[in-house]
Biopython code that builds the backbone (N, CA, C, O; Angstrom):
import numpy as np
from Bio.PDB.StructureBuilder import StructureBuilder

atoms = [
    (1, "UNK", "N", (55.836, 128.403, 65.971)),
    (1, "UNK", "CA", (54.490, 127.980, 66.251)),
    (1, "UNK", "C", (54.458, 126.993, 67.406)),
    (1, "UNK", "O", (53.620, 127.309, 68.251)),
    (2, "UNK", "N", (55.080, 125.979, 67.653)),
    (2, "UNK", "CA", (55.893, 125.332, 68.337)),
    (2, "UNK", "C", (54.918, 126.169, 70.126)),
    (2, "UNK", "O", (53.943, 125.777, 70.768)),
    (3, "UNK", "N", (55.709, 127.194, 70.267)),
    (3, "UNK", "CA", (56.162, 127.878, 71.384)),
    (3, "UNK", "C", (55.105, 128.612, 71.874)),
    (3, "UNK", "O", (54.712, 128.669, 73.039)),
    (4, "UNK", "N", (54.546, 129.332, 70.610)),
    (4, "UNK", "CA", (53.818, 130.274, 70.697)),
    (4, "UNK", "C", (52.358, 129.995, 70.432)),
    (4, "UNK", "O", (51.403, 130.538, 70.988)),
    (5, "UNK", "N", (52.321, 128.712, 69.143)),
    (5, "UNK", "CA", (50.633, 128.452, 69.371)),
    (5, "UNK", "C", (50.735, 129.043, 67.628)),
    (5, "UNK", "O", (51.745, 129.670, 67.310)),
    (6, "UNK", "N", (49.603, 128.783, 66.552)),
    (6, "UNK", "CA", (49.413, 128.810, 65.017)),
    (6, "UNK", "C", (49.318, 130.139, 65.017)),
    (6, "UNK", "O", (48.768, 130.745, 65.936)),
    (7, "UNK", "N", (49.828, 130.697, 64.022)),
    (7, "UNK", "CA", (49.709, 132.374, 63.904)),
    (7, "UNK", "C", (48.301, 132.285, 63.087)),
    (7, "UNK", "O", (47.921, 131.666, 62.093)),
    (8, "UNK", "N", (47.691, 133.252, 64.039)),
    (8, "UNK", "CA", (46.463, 133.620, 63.566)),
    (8, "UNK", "C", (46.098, 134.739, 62.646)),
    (8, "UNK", "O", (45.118, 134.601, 61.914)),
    (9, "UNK", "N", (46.827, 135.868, 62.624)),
    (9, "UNK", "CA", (46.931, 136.991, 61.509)),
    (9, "UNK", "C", (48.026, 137.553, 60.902)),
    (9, "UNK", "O", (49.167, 137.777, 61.307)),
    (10, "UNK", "N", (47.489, 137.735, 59.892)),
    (10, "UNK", "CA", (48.798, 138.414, 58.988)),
    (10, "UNK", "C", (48.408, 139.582, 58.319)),
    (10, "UNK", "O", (47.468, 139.533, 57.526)),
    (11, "UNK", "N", (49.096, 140.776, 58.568)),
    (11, "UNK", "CA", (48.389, 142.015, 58.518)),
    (11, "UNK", "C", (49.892, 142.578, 57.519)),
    (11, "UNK", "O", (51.077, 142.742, 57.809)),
    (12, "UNK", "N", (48.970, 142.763, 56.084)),
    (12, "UNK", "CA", (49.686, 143.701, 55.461)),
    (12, "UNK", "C", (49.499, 145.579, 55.180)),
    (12, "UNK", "O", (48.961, 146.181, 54.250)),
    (13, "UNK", "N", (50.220, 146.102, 56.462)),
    (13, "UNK", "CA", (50.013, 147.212, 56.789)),
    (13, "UNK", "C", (50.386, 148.427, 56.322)),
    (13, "UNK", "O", (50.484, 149.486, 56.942)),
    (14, "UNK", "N", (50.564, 148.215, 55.300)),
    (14, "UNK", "CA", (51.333, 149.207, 53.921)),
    (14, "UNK", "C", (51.032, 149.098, 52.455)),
    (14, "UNK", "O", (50.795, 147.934, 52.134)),
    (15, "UNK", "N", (50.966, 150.031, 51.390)),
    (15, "UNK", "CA", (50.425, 149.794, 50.504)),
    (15, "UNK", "C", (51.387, 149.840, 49.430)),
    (15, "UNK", "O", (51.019, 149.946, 48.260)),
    (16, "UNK", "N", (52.738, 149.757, 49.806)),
    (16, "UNK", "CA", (53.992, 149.898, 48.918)),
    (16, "UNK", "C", (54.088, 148.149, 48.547)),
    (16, "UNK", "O", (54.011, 147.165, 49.283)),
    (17, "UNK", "N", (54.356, 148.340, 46.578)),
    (17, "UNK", "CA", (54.472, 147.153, 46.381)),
    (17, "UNK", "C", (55.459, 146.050, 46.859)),
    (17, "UNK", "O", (55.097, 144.883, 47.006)),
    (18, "UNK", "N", (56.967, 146.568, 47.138)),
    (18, "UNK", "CA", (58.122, 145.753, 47.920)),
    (18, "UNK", "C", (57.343, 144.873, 48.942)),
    (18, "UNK", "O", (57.842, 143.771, 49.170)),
    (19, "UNK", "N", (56.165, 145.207, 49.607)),
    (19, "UNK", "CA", (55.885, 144.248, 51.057)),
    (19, "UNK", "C", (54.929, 142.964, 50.172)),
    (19, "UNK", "O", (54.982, 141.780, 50.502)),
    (20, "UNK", "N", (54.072, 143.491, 49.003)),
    (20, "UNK", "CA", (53.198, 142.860, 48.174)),
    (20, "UNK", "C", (53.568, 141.762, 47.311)),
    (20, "UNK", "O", (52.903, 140.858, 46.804)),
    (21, "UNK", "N", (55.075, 142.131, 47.259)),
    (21, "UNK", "CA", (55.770, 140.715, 46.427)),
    (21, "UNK", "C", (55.740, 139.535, 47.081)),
    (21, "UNK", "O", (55.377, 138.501, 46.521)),
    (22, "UNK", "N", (56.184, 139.595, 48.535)),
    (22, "UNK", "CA", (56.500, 138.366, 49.231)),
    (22, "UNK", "C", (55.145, 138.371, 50.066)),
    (22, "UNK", "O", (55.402, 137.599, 50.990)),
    (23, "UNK", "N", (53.980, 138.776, 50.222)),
    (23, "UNK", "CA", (53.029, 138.797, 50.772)),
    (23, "UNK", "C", (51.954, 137.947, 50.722)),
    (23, "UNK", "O", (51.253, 137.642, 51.687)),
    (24, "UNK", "N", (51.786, 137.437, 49.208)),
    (24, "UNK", "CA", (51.052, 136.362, 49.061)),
    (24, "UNK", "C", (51.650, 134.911, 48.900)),
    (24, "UNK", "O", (50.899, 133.935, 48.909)),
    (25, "UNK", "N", (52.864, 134.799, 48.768)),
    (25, "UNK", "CA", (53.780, 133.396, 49.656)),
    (25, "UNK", "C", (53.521, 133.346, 50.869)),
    (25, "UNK", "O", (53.067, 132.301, 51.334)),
    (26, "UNK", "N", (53.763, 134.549, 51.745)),
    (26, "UNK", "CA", (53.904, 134.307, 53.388)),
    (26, "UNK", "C", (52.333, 133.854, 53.594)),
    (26, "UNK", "O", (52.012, 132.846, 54.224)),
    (27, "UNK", "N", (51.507, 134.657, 53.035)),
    (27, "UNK", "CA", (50.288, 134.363, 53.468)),
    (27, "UNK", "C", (49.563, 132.972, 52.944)),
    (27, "UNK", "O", (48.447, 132.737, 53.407)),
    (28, "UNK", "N", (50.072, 132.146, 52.112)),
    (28, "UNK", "CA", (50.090, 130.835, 51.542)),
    (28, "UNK", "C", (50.531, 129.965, 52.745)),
    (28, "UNK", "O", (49.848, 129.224, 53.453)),
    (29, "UNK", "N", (51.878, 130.256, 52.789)),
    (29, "UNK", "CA", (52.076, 129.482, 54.104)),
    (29, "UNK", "C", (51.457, 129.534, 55.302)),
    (29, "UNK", "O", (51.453, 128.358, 55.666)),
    (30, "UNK", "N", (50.843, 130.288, 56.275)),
    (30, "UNK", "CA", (49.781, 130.339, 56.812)),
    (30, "UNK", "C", (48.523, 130.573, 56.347)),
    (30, "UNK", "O", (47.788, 131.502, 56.683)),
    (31, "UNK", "N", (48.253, 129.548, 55.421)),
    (31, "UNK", "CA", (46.787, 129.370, 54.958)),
    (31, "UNK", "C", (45.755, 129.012, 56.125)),
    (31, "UNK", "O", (45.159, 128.032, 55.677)),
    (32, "UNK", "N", (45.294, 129.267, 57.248)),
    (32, "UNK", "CA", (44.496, 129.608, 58.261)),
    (32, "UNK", "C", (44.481, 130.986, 58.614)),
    (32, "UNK", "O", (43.451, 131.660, 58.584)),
    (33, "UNK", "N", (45.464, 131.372, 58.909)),
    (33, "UNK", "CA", (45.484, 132.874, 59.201)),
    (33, "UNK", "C", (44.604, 133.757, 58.462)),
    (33, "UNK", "O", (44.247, 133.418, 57.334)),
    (34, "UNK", "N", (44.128, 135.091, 59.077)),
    (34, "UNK", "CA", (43.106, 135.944, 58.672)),
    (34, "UNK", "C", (43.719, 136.936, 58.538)),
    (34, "UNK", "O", (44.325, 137.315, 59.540)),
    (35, "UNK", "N", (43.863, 137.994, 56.944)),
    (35, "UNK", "CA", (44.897, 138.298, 56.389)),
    (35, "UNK", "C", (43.992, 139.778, 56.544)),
    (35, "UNK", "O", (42.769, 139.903, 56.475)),
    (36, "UNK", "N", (44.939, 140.745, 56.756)),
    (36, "UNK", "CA", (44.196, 142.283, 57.357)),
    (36, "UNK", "C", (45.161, 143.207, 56.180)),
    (36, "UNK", "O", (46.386, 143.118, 56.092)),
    (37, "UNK", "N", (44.532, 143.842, 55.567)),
    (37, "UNK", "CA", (45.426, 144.760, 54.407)),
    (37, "UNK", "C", (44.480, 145.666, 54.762)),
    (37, "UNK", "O", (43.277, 145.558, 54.999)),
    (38, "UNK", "N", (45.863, 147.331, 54.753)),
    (38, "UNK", "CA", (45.538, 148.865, 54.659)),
    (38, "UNK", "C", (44.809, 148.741, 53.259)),
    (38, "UNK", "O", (45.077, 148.110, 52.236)),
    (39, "UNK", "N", (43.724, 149.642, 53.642)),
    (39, "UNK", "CA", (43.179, 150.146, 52.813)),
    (39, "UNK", "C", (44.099, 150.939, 51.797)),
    (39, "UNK", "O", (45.180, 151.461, 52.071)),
    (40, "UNK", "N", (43.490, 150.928, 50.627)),
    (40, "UNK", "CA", (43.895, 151.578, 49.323)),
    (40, "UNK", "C", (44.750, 151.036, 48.635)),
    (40, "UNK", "O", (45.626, 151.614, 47.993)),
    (41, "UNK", "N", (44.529, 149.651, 48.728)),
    (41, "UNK", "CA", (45.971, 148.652, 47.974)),
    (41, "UNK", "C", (45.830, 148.979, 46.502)),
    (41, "UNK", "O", (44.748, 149.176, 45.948)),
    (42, "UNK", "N", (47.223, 149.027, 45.816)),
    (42, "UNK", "CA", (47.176, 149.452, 44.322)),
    (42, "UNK", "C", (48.489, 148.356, 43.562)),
    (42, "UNK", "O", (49.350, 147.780, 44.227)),
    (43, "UNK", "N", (48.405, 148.309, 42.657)),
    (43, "UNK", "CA", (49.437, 147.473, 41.450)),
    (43, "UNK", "C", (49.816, 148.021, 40.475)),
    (43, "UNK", "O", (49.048, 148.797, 39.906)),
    (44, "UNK", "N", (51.285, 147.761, 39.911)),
    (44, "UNK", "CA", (51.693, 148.348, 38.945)),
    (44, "UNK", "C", (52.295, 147.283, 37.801)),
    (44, "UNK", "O", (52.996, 146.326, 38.129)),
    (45, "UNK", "N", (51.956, 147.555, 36.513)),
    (45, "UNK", "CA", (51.259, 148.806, 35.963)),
    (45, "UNK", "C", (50.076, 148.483, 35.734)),
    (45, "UNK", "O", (49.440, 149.315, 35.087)),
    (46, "UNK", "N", (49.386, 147.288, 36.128)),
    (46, "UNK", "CA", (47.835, 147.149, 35.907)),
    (46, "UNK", "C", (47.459, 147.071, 37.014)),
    (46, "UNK", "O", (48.260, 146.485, 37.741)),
    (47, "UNK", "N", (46.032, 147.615, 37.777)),
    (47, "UNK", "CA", (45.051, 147.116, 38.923)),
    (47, "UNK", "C", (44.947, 145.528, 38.940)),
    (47, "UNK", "O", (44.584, 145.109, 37.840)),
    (48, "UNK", "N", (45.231, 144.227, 40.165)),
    (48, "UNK", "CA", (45.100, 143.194, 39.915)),
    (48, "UNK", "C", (44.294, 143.055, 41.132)),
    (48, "UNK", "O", (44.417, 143.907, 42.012)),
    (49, "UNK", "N", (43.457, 142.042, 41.281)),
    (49, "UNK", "CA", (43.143, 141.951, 42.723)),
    (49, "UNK", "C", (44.050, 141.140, 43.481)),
    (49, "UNK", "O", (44.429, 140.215, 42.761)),
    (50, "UNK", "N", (44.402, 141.104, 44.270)),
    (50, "UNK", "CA", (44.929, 140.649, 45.446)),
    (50, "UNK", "C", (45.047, 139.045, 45.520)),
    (50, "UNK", "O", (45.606, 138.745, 46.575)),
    (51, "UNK", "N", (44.769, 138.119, 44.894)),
    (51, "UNK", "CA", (44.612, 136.948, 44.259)),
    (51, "UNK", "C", (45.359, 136.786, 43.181)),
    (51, "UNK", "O", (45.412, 135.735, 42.542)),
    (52, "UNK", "N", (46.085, 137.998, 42.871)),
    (52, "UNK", "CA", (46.943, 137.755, 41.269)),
    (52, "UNK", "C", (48.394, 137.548, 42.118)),
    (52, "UNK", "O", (49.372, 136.909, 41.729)),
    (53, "UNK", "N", (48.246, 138.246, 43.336)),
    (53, "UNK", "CA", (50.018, 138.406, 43.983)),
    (53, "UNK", "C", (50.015, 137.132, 44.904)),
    (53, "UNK", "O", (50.619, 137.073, 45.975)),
    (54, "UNK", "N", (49.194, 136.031, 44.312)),
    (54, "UNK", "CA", (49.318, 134.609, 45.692)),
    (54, "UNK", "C", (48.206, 134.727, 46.531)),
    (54, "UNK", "O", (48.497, 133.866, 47.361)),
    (55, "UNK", "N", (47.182, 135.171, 46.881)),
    (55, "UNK", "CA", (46.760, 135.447, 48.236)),
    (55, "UNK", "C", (45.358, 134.176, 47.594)),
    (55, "UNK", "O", (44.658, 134.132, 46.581)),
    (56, "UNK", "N", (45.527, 133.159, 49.046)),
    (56, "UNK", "CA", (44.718, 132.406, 48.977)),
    (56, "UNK", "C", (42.996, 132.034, 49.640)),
    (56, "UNK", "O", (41.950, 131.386, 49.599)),
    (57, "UNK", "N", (43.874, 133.127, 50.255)),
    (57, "UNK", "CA", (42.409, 133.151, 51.339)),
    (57, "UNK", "C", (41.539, 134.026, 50.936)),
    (57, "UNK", "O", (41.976, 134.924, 50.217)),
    (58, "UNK", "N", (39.982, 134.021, 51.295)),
    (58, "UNK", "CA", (39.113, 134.432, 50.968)),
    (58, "UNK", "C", (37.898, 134.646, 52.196)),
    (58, "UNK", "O", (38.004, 134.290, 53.370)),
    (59, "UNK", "N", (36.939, 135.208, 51.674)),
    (59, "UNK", "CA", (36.004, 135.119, 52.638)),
    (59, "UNK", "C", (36.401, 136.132, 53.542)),
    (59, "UNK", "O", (36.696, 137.314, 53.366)),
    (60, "UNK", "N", (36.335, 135.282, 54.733)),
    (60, "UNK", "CA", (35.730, 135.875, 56.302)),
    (60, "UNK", "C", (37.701, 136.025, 56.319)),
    (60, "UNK", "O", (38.179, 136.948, 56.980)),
    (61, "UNK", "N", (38.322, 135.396, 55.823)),
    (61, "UNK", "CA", (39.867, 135.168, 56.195)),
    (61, "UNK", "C", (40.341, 136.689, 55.691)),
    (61, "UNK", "O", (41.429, 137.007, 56.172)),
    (62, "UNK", "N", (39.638, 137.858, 54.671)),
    (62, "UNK", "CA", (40.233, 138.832, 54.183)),
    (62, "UNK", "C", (39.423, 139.543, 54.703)),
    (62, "UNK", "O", (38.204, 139.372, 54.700)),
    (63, "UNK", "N", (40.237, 140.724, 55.377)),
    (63, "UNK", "CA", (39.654, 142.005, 55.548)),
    (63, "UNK", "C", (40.441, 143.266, 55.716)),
    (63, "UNK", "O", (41.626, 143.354, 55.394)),
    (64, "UNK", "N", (39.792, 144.161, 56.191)),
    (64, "UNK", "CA", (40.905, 145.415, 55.588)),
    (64, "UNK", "C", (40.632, 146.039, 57.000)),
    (64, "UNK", "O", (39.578, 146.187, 57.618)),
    (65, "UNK", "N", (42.024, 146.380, 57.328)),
    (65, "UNK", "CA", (42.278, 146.978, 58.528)),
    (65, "UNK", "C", (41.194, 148.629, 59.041)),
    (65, "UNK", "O", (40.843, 149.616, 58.394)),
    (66, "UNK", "N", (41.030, 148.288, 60.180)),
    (66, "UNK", "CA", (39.755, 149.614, 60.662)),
    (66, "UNK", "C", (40.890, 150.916, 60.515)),
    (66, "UNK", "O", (42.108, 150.841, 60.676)),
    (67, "UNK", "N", (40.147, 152.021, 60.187)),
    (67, "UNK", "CA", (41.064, 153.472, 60.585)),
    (67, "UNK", "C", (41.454, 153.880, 62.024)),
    (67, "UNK", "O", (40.602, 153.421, 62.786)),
    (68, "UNK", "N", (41.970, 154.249, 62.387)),
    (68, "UNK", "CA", (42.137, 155.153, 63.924)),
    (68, "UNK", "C", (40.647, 155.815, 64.229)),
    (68, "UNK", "O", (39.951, 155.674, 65.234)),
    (69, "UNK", "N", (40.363, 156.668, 62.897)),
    (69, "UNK", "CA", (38.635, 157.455, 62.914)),
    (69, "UNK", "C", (37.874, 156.196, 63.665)),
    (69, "UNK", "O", (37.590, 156.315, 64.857)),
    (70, "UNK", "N", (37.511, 154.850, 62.865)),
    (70, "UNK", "CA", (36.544, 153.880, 63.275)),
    (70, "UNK", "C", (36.623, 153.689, 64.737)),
    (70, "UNK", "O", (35.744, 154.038, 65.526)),
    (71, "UNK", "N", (37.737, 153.109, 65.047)),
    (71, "UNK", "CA", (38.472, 152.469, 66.048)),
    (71, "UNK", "C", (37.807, 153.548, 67.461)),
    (71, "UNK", "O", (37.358, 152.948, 68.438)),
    (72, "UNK", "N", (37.796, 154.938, 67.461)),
    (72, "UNK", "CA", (37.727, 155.722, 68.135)),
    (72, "UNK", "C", (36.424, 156.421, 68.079)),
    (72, "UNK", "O", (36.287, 157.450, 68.740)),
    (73, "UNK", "N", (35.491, 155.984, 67.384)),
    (73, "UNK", "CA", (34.589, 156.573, 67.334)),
    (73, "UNK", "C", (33.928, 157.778, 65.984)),
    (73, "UNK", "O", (32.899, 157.915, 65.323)),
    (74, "UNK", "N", (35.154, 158.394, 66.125)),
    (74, "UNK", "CA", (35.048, 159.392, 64.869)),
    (74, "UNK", "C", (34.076, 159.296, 63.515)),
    (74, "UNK", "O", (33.331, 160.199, 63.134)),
    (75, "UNK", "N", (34.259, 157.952, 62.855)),
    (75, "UNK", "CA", (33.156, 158.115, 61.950)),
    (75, "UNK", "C", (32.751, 156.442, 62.322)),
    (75, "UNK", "O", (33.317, 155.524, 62.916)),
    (76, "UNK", "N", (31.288, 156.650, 61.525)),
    (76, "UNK", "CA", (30.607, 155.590, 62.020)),
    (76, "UNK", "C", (31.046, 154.501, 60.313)),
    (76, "UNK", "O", (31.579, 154.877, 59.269)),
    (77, "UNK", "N", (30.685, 153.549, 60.601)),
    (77, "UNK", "CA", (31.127, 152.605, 59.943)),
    (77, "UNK", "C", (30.764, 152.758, 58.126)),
    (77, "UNK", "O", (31.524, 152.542, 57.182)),
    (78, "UNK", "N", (29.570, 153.131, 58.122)),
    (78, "UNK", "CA", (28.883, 153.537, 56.601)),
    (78, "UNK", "C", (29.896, 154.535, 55.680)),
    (78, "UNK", "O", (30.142, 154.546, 54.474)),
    (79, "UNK", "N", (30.424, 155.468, 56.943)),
    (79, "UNK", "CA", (31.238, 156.529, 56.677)),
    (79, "UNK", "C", (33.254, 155.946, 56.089)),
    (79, "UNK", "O", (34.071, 156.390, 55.283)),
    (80, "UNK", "N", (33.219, 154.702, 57.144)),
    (80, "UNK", "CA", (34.772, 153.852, 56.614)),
    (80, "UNK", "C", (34.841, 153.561, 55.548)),
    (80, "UNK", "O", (35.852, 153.829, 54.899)),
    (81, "UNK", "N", (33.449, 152.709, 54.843)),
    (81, "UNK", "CA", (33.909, 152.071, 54.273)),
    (81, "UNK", "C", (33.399, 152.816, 52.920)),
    (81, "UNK", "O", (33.365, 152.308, 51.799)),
    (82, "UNK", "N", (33.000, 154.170, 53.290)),
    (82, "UNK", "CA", (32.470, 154.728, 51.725)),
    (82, "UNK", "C", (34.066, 155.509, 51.528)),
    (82, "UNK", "O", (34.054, 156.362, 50.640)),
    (83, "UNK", "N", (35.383, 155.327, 52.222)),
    (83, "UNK", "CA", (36.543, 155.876, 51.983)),
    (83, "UNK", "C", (37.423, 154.987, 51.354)),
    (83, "UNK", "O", (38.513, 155.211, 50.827)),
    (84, "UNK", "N", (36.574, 153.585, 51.531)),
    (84, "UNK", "CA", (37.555, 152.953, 50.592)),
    (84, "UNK", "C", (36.905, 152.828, 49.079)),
    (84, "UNK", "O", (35.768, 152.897, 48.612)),
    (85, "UNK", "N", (38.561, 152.554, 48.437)),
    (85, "UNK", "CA", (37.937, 152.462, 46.502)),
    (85, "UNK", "C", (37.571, 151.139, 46.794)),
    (85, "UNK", "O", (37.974, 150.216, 47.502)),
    (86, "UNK", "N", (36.098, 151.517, 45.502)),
    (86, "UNK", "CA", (35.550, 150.354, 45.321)),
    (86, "UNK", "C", (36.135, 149.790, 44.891)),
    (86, "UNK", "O", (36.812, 150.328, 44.015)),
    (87, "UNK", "N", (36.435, 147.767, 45.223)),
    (87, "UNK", "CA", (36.805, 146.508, 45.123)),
    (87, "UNK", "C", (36.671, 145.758, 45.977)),
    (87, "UNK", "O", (36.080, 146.097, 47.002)),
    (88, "UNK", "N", (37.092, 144.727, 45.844)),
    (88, "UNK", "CA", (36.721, 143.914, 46.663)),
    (88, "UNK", "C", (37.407, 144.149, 48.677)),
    (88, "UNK", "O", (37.419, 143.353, 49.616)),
    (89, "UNK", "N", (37.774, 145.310, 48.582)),
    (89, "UNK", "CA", (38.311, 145.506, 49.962)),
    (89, "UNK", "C", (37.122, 146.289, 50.407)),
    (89, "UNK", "O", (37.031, 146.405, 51.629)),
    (90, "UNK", "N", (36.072, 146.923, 49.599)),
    (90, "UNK", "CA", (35.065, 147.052, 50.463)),
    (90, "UNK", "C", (34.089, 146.685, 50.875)),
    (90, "UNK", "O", (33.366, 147.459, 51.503)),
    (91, "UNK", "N", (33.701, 145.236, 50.640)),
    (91, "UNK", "CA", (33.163, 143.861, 50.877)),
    (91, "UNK", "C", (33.930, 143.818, 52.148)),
    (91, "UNK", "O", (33.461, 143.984, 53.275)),
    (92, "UNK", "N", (34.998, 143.609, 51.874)),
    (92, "UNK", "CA", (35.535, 143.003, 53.099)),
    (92, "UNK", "C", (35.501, 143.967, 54.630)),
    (92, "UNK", "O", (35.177, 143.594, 55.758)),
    (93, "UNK", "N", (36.074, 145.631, 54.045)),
    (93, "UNK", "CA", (35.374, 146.717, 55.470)),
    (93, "UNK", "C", (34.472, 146.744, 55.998)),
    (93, "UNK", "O", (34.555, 147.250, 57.117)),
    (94, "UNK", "N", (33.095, 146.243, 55.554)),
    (94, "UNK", "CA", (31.418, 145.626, 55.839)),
    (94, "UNK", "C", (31.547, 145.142, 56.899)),
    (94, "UNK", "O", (30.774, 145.374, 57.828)),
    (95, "UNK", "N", (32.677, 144.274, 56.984)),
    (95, "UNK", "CA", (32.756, 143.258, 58.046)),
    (95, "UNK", "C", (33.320, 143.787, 59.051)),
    (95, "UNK", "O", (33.625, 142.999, 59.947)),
    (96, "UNK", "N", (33.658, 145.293, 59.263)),
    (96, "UNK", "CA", (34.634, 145.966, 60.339)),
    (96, "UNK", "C", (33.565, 146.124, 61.939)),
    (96, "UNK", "O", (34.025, 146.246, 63.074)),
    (97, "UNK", "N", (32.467, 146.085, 61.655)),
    (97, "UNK", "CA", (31.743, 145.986, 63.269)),
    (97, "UNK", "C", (32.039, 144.745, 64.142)),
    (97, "UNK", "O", (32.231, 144.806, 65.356)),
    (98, "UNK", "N", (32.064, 143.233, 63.156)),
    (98, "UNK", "CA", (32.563, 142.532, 64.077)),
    (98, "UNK", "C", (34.040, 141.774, 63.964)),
    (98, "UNK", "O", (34.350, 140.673, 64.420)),
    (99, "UNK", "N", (34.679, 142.514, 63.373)),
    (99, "UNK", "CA", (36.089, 141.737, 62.971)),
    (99, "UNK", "C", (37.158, 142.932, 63.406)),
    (99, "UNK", "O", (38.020, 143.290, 62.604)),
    (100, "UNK", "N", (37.067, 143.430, 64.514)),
    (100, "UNK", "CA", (37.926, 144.497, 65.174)),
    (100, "UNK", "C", (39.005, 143.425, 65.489)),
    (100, "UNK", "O", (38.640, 142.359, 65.985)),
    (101, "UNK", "N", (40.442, 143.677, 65.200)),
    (101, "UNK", "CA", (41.788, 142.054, 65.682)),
    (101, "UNK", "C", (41.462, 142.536, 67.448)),
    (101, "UNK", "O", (41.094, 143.552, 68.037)),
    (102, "UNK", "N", (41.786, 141.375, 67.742)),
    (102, "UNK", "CA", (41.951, 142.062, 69.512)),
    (102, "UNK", "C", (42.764, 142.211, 70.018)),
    (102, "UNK", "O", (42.830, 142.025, 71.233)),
    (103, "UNK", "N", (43.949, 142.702, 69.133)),
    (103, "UNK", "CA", (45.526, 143.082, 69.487)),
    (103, "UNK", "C", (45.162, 144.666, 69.477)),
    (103, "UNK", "O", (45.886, 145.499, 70.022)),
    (104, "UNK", "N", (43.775, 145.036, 68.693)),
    (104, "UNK", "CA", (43.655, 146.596, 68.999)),
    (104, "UNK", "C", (42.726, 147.384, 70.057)),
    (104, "UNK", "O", (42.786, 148.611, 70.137)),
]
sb = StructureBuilder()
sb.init_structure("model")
sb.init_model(0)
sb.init_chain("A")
sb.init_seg("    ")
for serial, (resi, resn, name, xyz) in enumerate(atoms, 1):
    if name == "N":
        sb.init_residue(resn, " ", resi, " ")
    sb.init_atom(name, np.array(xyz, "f"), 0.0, 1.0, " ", f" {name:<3s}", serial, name[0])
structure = sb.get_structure()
């Protein structure tokens, strides 16, 4: 951080639980950062929300990564976020018109 300046996002880009274990520590430790998770996150053997595996942030700080479709035009936004399962990650896709990262 030092070098580079406060990391601003942390994007969990996979929906396999191995990345989900250590995901809500890392994302603890950068408690500023704005935390971007693939759609269709799941838990085993119960559904938990995303707050059960550490994750502290909330709000405007969680959102769920746009598709390639969005990104490009392909479907319009009503259409993204009726692909995700309902929970709280589709609250957060709502927010995909103005929360595009600008690394994309």
């Amino acid at each position: 951080e030092a070098q580079h300046g406060p990391v601003r996002h942390v994007v969990l880009g996979t929906v396999a639980l191995e990345h989900k274990a250590t995901f809500g520590p890392f994302a603890q430790y950068f408690s500023k950062a704005t935390l971007w998770f693939q759609p269709g996150q799941w838990s085993f053997p119960v559904q938990v929300p995303i707050e059960f595996l550490g994750v502290t942030q909330s709000g405007d700080q969680v959102r769920v990564l746009p598709s390639s479709q969005f990104i490009h035009g392909d479907v319009t936004l009503d259409e993204e976020v009726k692909s995700i399962r309902p929970s709280r990650y589709q609250a957060a896709a709502k927010k995909l018109d103005a929360a595009i990262p600008e690394w994309i």
